[in-house]
C-alpha positions in Angstrom: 30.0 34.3 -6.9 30.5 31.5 -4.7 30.1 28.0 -5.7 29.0 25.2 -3.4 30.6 22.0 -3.7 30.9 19.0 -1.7 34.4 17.9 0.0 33.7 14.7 1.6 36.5 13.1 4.1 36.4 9.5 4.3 34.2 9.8 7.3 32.0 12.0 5.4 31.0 10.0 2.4 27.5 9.6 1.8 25.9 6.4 2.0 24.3 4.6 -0.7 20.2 4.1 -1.4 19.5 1.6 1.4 17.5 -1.6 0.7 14.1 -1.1 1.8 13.3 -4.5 3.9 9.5 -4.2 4.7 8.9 -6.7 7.8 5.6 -8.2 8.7 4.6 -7.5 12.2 2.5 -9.8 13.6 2.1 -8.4 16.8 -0.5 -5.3 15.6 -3.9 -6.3 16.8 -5.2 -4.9 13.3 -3.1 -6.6 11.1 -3.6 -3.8 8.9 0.0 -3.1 8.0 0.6 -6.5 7.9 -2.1 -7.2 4.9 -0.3 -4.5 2.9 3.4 -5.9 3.4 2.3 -8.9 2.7 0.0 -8.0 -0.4 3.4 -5.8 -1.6 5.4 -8.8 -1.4 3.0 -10.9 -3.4 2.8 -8.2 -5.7 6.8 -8.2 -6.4 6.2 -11.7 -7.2 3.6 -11.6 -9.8 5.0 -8.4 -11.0 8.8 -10.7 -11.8 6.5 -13.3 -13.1 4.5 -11.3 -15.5 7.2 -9.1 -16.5 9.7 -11.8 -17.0 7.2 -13.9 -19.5 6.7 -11.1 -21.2 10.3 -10.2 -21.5 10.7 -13.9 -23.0 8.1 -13.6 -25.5 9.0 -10.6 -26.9 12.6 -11.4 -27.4 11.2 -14.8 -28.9 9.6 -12.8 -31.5 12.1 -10.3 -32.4 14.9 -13.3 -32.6 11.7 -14.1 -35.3 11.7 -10.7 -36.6 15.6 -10.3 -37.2 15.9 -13.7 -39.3 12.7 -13.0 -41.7 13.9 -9.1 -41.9 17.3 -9.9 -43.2 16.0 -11.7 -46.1 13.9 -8.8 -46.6 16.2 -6.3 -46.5 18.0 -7.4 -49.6 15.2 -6.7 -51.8 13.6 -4.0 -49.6 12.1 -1.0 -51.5 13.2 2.9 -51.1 9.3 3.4 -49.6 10.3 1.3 -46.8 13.7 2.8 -46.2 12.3 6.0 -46.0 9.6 5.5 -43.4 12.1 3.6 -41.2 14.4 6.2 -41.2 11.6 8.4 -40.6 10.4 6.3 -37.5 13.9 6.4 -36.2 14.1 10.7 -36.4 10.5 10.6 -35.0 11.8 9.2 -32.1 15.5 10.9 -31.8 13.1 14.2 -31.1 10.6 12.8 -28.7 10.0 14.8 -25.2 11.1 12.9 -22.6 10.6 15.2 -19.8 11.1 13.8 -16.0 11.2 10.1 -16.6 10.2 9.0 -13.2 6.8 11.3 -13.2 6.0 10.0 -16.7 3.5 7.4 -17.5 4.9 3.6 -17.1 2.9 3.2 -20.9 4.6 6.3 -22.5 4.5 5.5 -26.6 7.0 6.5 -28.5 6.2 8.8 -32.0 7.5 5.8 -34.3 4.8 3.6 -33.5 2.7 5.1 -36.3 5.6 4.6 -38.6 6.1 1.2 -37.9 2.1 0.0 -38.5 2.6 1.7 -41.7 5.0 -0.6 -42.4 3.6 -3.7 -41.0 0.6 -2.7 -43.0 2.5 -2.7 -46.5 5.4 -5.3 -45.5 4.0 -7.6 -42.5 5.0 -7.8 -39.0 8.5 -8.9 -39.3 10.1 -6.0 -40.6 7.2 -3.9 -37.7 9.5 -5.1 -35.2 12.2 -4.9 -36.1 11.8 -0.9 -37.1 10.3 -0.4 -34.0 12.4 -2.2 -31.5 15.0 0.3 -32.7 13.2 3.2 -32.6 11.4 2.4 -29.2 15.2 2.4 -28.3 16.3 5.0 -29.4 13.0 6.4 -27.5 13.9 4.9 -24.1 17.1 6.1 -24.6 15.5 9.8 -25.1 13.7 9.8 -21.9 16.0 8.6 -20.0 14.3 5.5 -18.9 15.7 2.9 -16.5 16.6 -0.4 -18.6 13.5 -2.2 -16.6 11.1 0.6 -17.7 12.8 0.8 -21.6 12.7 -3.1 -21.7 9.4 -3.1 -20.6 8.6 0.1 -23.5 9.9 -2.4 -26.5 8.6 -5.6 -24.9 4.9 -4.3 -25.0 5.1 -2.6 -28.4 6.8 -6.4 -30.0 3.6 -8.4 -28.6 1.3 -5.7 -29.6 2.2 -6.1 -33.3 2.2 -9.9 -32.5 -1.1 -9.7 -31.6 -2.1 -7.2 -34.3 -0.8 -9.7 -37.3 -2.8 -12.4 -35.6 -6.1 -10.5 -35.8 -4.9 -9.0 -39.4 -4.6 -13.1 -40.4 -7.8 -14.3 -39.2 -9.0 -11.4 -41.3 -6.7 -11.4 -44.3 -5.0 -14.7 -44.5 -1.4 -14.6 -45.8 -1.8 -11.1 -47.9 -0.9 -7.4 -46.7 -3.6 -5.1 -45.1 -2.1 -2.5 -48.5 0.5 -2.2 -51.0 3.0 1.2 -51.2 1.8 4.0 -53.1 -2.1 2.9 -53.5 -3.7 3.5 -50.1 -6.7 2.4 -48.6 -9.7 2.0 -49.9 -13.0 1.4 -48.0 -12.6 -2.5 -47.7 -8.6 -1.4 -46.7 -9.5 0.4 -44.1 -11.9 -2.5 -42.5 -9.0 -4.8 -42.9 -6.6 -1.6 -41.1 -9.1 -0.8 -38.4 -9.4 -4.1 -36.1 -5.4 -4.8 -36.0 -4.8 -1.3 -34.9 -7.6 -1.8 -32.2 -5.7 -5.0 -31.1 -2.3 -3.2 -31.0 -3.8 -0.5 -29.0 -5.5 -2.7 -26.5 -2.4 -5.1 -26.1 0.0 -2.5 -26.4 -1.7 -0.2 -23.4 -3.4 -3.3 -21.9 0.2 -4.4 -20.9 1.1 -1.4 -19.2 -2.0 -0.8 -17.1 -1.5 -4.6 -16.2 2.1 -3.9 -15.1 0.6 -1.0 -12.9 -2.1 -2.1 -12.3 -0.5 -5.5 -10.3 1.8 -3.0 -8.5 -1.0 -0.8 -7.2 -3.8 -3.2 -7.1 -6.4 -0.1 -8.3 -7.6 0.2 -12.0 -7.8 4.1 -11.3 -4.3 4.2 -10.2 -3.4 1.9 -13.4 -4.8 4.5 -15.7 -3.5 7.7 -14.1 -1.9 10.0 -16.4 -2.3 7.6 -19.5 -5.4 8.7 -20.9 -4.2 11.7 -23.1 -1.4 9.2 -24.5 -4.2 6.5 -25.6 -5.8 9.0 -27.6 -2.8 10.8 -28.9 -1.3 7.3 -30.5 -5.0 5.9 -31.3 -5.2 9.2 -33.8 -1.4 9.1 -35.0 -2.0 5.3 -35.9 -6.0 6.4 -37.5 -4.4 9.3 -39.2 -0.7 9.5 -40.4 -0.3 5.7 -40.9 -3.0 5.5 -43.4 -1.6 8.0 -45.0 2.4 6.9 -44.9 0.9 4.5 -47.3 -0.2 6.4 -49.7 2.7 8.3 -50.5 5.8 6.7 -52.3 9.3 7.5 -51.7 10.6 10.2 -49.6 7.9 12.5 -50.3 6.7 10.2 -47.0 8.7 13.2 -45.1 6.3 15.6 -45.9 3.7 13.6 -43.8 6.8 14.0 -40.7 6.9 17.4 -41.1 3.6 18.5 -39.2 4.0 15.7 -36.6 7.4 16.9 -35.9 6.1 20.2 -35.3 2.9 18.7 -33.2 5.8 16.7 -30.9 7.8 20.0 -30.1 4.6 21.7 -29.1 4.0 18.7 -26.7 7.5 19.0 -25.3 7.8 22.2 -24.9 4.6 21.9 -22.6 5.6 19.2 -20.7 9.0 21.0 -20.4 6.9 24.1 -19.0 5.2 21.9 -16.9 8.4 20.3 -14.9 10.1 23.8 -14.8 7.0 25.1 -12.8 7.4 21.9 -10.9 10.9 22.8 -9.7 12.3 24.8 -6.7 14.5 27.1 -8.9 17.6 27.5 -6.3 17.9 23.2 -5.6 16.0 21.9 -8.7 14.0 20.0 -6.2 10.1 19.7 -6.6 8.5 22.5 -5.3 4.2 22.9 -3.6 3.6 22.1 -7.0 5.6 19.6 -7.9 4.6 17.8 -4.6 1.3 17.5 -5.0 1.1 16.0 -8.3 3.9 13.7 -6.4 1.1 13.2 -4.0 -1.9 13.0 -6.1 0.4 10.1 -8.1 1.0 7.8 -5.6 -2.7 7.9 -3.5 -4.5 7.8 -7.4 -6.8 5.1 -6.9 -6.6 4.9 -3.4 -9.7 2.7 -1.6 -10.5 2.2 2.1 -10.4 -1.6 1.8 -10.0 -3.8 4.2 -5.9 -2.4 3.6 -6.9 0.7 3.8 -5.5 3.7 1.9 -1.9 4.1 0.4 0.5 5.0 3.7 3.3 7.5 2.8 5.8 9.0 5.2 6.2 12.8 4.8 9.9 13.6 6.5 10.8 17.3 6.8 14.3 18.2 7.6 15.2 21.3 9.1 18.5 22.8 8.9 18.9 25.2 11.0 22.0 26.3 10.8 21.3 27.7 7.1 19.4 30.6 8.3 22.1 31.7 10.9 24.3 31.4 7.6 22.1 33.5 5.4 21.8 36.1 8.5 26.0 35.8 8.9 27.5 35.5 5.5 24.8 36.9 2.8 22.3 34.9 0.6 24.4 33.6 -1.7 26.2 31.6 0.3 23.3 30.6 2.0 21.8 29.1 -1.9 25.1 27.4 -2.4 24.9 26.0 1.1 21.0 24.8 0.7 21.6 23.5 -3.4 24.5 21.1 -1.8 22.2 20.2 1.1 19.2 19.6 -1.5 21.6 17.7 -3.7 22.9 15.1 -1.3 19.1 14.6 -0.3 18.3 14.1 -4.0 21.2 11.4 -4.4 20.4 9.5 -1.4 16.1 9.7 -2.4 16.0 10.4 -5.8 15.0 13.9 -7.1 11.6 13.0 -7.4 10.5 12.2 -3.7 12.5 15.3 -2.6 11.2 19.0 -2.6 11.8 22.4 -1.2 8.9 24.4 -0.1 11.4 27.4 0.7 13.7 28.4 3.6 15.5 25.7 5.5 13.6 23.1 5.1 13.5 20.0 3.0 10.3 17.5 2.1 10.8 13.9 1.3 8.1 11.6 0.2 8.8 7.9 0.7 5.7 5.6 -0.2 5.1 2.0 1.5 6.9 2.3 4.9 5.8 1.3 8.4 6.4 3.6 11.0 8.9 2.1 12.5 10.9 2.4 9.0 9.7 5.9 8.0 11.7 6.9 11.1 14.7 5.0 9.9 14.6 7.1 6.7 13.9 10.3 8.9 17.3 9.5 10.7 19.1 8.3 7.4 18.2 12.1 6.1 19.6 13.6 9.4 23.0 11.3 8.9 23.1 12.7 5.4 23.3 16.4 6.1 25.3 16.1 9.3 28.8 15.9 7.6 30.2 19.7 6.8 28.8 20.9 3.6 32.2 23.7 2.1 31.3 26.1 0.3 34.6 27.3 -1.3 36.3 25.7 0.8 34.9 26.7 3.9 33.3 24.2 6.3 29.6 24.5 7.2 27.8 22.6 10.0 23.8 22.3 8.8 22.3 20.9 12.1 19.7 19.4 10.8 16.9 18.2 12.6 13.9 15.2 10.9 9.9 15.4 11.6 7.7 12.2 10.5 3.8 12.9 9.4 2.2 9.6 7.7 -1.0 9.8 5.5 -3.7 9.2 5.8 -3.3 8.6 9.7 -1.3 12.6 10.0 -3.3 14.2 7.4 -5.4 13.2 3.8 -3.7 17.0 2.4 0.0 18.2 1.8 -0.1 21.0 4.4 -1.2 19.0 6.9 0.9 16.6 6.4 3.7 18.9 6.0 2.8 21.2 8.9 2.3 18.4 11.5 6.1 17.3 10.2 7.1 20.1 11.1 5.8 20.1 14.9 7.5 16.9 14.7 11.0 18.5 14.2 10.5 21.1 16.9 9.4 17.9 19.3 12.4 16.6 17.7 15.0 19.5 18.4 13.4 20.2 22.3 14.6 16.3 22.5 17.5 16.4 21.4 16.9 13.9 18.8 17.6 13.3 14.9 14.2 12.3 14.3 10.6 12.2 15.8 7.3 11.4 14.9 4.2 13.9 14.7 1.8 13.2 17.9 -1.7 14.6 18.6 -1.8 17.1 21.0 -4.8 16.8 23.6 -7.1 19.2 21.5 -6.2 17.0 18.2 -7.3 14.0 19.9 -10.2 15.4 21.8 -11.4 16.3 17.9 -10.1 13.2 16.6 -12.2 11.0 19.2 -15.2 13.9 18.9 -15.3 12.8 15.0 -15.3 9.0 16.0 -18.1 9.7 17.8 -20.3 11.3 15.5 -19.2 9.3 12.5 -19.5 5.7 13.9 -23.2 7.2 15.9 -24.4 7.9 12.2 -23.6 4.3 10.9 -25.1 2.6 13.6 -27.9 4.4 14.1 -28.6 3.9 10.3 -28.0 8.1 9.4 -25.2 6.7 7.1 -25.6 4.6 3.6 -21.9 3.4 4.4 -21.1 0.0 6.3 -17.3 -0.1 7.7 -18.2 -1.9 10.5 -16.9 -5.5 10.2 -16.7 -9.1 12.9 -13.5 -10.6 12.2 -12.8 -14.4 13.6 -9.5 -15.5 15.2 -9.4 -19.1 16.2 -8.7 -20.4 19.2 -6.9 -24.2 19.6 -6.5 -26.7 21.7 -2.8 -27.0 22.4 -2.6 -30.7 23.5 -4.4 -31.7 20.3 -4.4 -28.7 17.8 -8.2 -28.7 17.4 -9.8 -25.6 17.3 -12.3 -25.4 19.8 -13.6 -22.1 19.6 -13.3 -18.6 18.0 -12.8 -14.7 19.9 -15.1 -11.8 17.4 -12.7 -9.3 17.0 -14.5 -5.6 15.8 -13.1 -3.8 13.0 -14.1 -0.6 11.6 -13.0 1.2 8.7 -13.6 4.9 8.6 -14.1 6.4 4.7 -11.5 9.0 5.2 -9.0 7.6 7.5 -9.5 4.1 6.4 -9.2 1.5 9.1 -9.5 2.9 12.7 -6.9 1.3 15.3 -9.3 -0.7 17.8 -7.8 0.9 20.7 -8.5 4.6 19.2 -12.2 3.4 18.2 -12.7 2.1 22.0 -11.0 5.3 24.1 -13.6 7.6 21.8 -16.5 5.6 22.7 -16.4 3.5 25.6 -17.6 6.5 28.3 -21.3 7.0 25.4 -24.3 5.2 24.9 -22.4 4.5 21.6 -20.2 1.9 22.8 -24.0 -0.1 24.2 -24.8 0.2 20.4 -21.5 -0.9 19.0 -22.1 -4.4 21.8 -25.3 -4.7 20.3 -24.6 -4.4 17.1 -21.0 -7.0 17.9 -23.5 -9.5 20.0 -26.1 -9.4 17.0 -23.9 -10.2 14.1 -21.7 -12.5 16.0 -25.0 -14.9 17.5 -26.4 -14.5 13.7 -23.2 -16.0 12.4 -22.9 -18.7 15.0 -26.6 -19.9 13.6 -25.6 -19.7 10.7 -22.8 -22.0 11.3 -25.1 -24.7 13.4 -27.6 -24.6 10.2 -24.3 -25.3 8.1 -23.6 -28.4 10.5 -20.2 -26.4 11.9 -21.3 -25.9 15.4 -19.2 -23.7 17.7 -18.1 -21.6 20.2 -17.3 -17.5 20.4 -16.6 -15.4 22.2 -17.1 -11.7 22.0 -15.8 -8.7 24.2 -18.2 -6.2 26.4 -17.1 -3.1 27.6 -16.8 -1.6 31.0 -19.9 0.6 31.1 -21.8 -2.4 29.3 -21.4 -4.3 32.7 -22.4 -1.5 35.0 -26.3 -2.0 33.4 -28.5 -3.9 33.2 -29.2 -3.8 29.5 -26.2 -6.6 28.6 -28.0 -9.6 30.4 -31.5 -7.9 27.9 -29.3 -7.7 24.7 -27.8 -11.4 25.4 -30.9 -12.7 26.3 -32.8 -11.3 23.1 -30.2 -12.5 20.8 -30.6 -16.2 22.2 -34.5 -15.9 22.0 -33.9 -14.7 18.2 -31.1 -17.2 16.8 -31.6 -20.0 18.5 -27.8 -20.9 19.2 -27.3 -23.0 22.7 -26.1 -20.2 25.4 -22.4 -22.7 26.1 -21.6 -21.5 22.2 -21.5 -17.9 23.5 -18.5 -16.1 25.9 -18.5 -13.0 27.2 -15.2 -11.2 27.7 -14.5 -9.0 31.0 -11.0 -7.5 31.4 -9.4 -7.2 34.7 -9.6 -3.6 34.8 -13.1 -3.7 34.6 -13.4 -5.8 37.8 -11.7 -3.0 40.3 -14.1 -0.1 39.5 -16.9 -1.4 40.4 -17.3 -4.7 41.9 -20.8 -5.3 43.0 -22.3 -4.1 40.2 -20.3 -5.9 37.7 -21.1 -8.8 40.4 -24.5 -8.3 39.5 -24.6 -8.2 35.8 -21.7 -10.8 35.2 -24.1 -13.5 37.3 -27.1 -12.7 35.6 -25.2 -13.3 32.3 -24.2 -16.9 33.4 -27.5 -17.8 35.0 -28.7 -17.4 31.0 -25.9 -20.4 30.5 -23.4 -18.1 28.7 -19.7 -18.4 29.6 -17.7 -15.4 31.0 -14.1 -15.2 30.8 -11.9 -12.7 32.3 -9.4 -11.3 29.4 -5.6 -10.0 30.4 -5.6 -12.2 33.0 -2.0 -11.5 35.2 -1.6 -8.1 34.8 -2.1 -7.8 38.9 -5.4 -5.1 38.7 -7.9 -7.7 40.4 -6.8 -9.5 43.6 -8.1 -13.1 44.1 -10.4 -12.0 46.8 -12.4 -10.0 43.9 -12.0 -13.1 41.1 -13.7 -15.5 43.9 -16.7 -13.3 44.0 -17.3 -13.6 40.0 -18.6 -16.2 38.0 -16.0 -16.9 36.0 -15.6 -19.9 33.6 -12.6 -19.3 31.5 -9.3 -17.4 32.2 -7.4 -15.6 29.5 -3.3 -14.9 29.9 -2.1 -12.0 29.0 -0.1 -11.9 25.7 2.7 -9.8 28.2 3.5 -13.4 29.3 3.4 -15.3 26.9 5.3 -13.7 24.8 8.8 -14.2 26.0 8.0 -17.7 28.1 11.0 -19.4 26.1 13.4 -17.1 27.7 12.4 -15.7 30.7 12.3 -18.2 33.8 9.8 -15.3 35.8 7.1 -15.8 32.8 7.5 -19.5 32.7 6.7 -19.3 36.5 4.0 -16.5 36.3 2.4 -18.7 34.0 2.4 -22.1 35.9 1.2 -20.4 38.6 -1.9 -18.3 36.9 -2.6 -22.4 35.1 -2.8 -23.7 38.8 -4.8 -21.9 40.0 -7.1 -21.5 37.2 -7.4 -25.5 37.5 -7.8 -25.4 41.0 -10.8 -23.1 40.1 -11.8 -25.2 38.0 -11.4 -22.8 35.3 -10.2 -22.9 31.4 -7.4 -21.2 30.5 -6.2 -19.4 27.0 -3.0 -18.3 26.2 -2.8 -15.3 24.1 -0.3 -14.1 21.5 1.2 -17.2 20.3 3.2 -16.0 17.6 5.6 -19.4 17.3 5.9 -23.0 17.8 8.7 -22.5 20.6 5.7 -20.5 22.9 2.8 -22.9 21.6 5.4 -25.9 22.4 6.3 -24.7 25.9 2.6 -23.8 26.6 1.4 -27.4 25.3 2.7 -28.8 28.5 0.3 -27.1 30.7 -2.9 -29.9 30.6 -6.3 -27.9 29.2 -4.2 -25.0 27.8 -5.9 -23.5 24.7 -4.0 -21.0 22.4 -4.7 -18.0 20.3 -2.3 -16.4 18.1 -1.2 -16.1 14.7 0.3 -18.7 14.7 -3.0 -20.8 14.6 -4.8 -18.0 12.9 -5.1 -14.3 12.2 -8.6 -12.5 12.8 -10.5 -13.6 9.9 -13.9 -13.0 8.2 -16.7 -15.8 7.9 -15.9 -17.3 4.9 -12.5 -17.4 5.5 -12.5 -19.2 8.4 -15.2 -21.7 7.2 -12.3 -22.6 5.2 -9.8 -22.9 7.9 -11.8 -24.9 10.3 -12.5 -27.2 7.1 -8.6 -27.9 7.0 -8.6 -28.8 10.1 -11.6 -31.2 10.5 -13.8 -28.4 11.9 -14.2 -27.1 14.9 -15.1 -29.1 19.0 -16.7 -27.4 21.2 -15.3 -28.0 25.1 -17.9 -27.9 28.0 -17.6 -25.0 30.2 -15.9 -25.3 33.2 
């Protein structure tokens, strides 16, 4: 039989976990990603904070515990003896199965033990018994020292809290005394201090996950069943540990015992089935718990769902191998090739479906960083694996699907990895990332269609449409001085829908004339709103190509005038260059009759050379907007600088207003503050933000002035 094993040249050793940095990208006109990076980051905060005052606290109370428990010890009694030596074997036996798909809130056996005893002896001695058995538990299911800290720190404040509520019940005295039991007035004294424990105990950990995952669902996933197992040990056995004197307390262990191997030799069954038998790896099975564990609780909020990167590496030269050389090499060669994986990702986010290739499920990653991992897996297998001494090449080859955007199942996501990896190996390239192929995204626009038609038209009870509100500023004073209504629309499966996607589905129907009306409606509405609050100003909001080749726009604008009663200067309509080209003197038409209602028009990505000036002079224009392509780099690059003088100019000459789009940084908003008239969008000032929010901004900044048009 041959054995695999790994024989690593200095310029073959594997590199450690890297550090995952998670950038925010301002530059995505969703700023979807960008909400969940940030919200992640804010959640590591709390998550320290929390964790670390409740790490304080507890040890606090057990320094607390130690000193009143060693004046106790000196006179304890053999009753209490025996059940702490009890708690401590409850605990040396306790299934621990994989520690990393376990429940954060995991209770150890012992618990039940130790209320026993804090019922008959108070909460000093509690503690102390059960900060070593919950040690000895930690220590049993192999927890990390975060996760066991975290195990003793929430049992410690749960008795805490369970001898506050005994007190305000009891005063000074015990709930019971050794030997006697409980008798009806007992157990009312018993009941409400276990309640406490329970809910402080479990309350903690569901916080703890619950701040990590920002869903309740997710919080409580795969808890329940441990809830109710410790809410009847603690009902049950410690009621009775104090009835019995003595060591005759072990008969009471006995049937738990037994009751605790049962459990672990389910849970054992379960994480066997789990397994790939050859690599140890998680199998289908094993995955999609995996899977169903990390989107629990998943909403389509304004972040949208949960995004996870499914990488599947190919090796390809494991199957010439297991043609070649037999399949027992070939198992030796994929077990080393699984177990390099596993050291680099951890054995839980790595699985074998069978054959050659490899599945590894990394939660929380961009794109741009779910291809880095991709590559990082392709670098691991690359160096020779020996088997017996022998040199094997794997060639492995890395596809990238990413839920929910790839696929909301497993085989999807999977099987679009893998057209990935054959993209990948035409190319010649480690890693690539799973595109639509024209019949995907005829289907995937086709579903657009009808989904966003039913909302609009009122066929569908759900509302993901939304206006969003990015500011705009004056750059020579910093005033804001008007706002562009950005559409957002978040789809219930896919979550939010990438603007450009939404607009190439729709813009050549009659749905994209009900999405403008629908935009015009709620952003006019809002802009009353606003004059009635005494926070008068301008917006602008973007029309589509086909909405300029009718005459229905110049109706729609008109009607939403006549119904809110805003002035027609608070209201811009957005053209783009490329709408200009295609069909001038209709556009002509239309864009004329929108400014003889006294509404602005501004021509958007302004610069990018489609329209020649000969076409601009024949429009009505009264605001220009630069393209972001410019402004992005006109620190740096002397042609943008001039590009941009130049577009100004003649903008002023025309007697025009000019924006600047994309201002991500005070070097850019510096450079263009030296232009006279130039206003500025950007985050930097302000991402796209809903009503309320940006009632607050414009309130910071001594609201908001409203320019004449030019």
């Amino acid at each position: 039989m041959l054995l695999a094993r790994l024989q690593a040249s200095p310029s073959e050793v594997l590199i450690s976990v890297p550090t995952r940095v998670l950038p925010v990208s301002r530059a995505a006109v969703t700023a979807t990603p960008t909400r969940r990076w940030r919200a992640l980051r804010l959640r590591r905060v709390v998550l320290t904070c929390v964790f670390g005052a409740l790490a304080v606290t507890a040890g606090a109370l057990l320094a607390w515990a130690v000193v009143q428990t060693w004046h106790f010890l000196s006179d304890a009694p053999g009753d209490f003896w025996a059940i702490a030596f009890l708690a401590l074997v409850a605990d040396l036996t306790v299934f621990g199965g994989d520690p990393r798909t376990s429940a954060l809130t995991r209770t150890p056996l012992s618990a039940c033990f130790a209320f026993a005893i804090f019922a008959m002896w108070g909460p000093a001695p509690a503690i102390v018994v059960q900060t070593c058995a919950a040690s000895v538990s930690a220590w049993r299911q192999a927890l990390t020292p975060l996760r066991g800290m975290f195990l003793v720190s929430r049992l410690i404040v749960a008795f805490a809290a369970a001898e506050l509520t005994a007190y305000l019940i009891l005063g000074d005295r015990p709930i019971t005394q050794p030997g006697v039991g409980l008798d009806g007035r007992d157990m009312m004294a018993f009941i409400p201090p276990m309640v406490t424990w329970l809910v402080v105990s479990f309350g903690l950990g569901v916080l703890i996950r619950g701040i990590w995952r920002s869903s309740l669902r997710a919080a409580m996933f795969g808890i329940q069943n441990d809830i109710l197992s410790t809410a009847v040990a603690l009902l049950v056995v410690s009621p009775l540990l104090t009835t019995i004197s003595g060591w005759w307390t072990a008969m009471i262990v006995i049937p738990v015992l037994v009751l605790n191997q049962v459990l672990r030799d389910e849970v054992s069954s379960q994480e066997r089935l789990r397994r790939e038998p050859v690599t140890g790896l998680l199998n289908r099975s094993g995955l999609l718990y995996r899977l169903g564990a990390l989107t629990a609780g998943d909403t389509t909020g304004s972040a949208g769902p949960r995004s996870i990167a499914i990488v599947f590496v190919n090796a390809y030269a494991a199957l010439t191998v297991s043609h070649n050389l037999g399949r027992g090499v070939y198992e030796d060669m994929i077990a080393a090739a699984g177990e390099r994986l596993k050291t680099v990702f951890g054995d839980n986010q790595v699985g074998r479906l069978g054959g050659e290739g490899f599945v590894i499920m990394l939660p929380d990653l961009t794109t741009g960083q779910a291809l880095e991992q991709a590559d990082l897996a392709v670098r691991v297998l690359e160096p020779a694996i020996y088997v017996e001494g022998i040199p094997f090449g794997v060639d492995p080859t890395a596809g990238v699907a990413i839920f929910p955007q790839h696929g909301r199942d497993l085989t999807t996501l999977i099987g679009n990895a893998e057209l990935a990896v054959a993209d990948a190996h035409r190319g010649a390239r480690r890693a690539a990332l799973y595109a639509r192929n024209a019949s995907d995204t005829a289907q995937y626009r086709l579903d657009i269609l009808a989904d966003l038609s039913a909302e609009l038209t009122g066929k569908s009870i759900r509302n993901g449409l939304s206006v969003l509100y990015q500011p705009q500023v004056d750059l020579a004073t910093g005033r804001p001085v008007g706002v562009e209504a950005l559409v957002r629309w978040t789809h219930p499966v896919w979550g939010p829908v990438p603007t450009g996607d939404l607009i190439s589905a729709i813009e050549s129907s009659q749905i994209m004339q009900l999405l403008t009306r629908r935009v015009v409606r709620e952003a006019t509405t809002q802009l009353a709103a606003w004059n009635e609050a005494g926070t008068p100003m301008r917006v602008s909001v973007n029309v589509s190509m086909n909405d300029l080749r009718t005459d229905v726009l110049p109706d729609i604008l008109r009607a939403a005038l006549a119904t809110t009663k805003i002035q027609p200067e608070q209201l811009t309509v957005e053209i783009t260059e490329g709408a200009v080209i295609t069909d001038l003197p209709r556009i002509g038409l239309t864009a004329r009759a929108i400014t003889a209602l006294g509404i602005g028009l501004s021509l958007d990505d302004f610069g990018t050379g489609y329209a020649s000036l000969q076409q601009l002079r024949r429009l009505p224009l009264t605001e220009v907007k630069i393209d972001r392509a410019y402004v992005a780099d006109i620190v740096t690059n002397p042609a943008s600088q001039a590009i941009i003088r130049s577009l100004h100019e003649l903008s002023q000459a025309l007697g025009l207003t000019v924006v600047a789009e994309g201002i991500e940084d005070e070097a850019t908003a510096a450079a263009l503050s030296r232009l006279p008239g130039m206003i500025g969008q950007g985050w930097l000032f302000g991402r796209p933000m809903p009503p309320a929010e940006l009632e607050h901004w414009l309130r910071e900044r001594g609201g908001c002035e409203i320019l004449p048009l030019a």
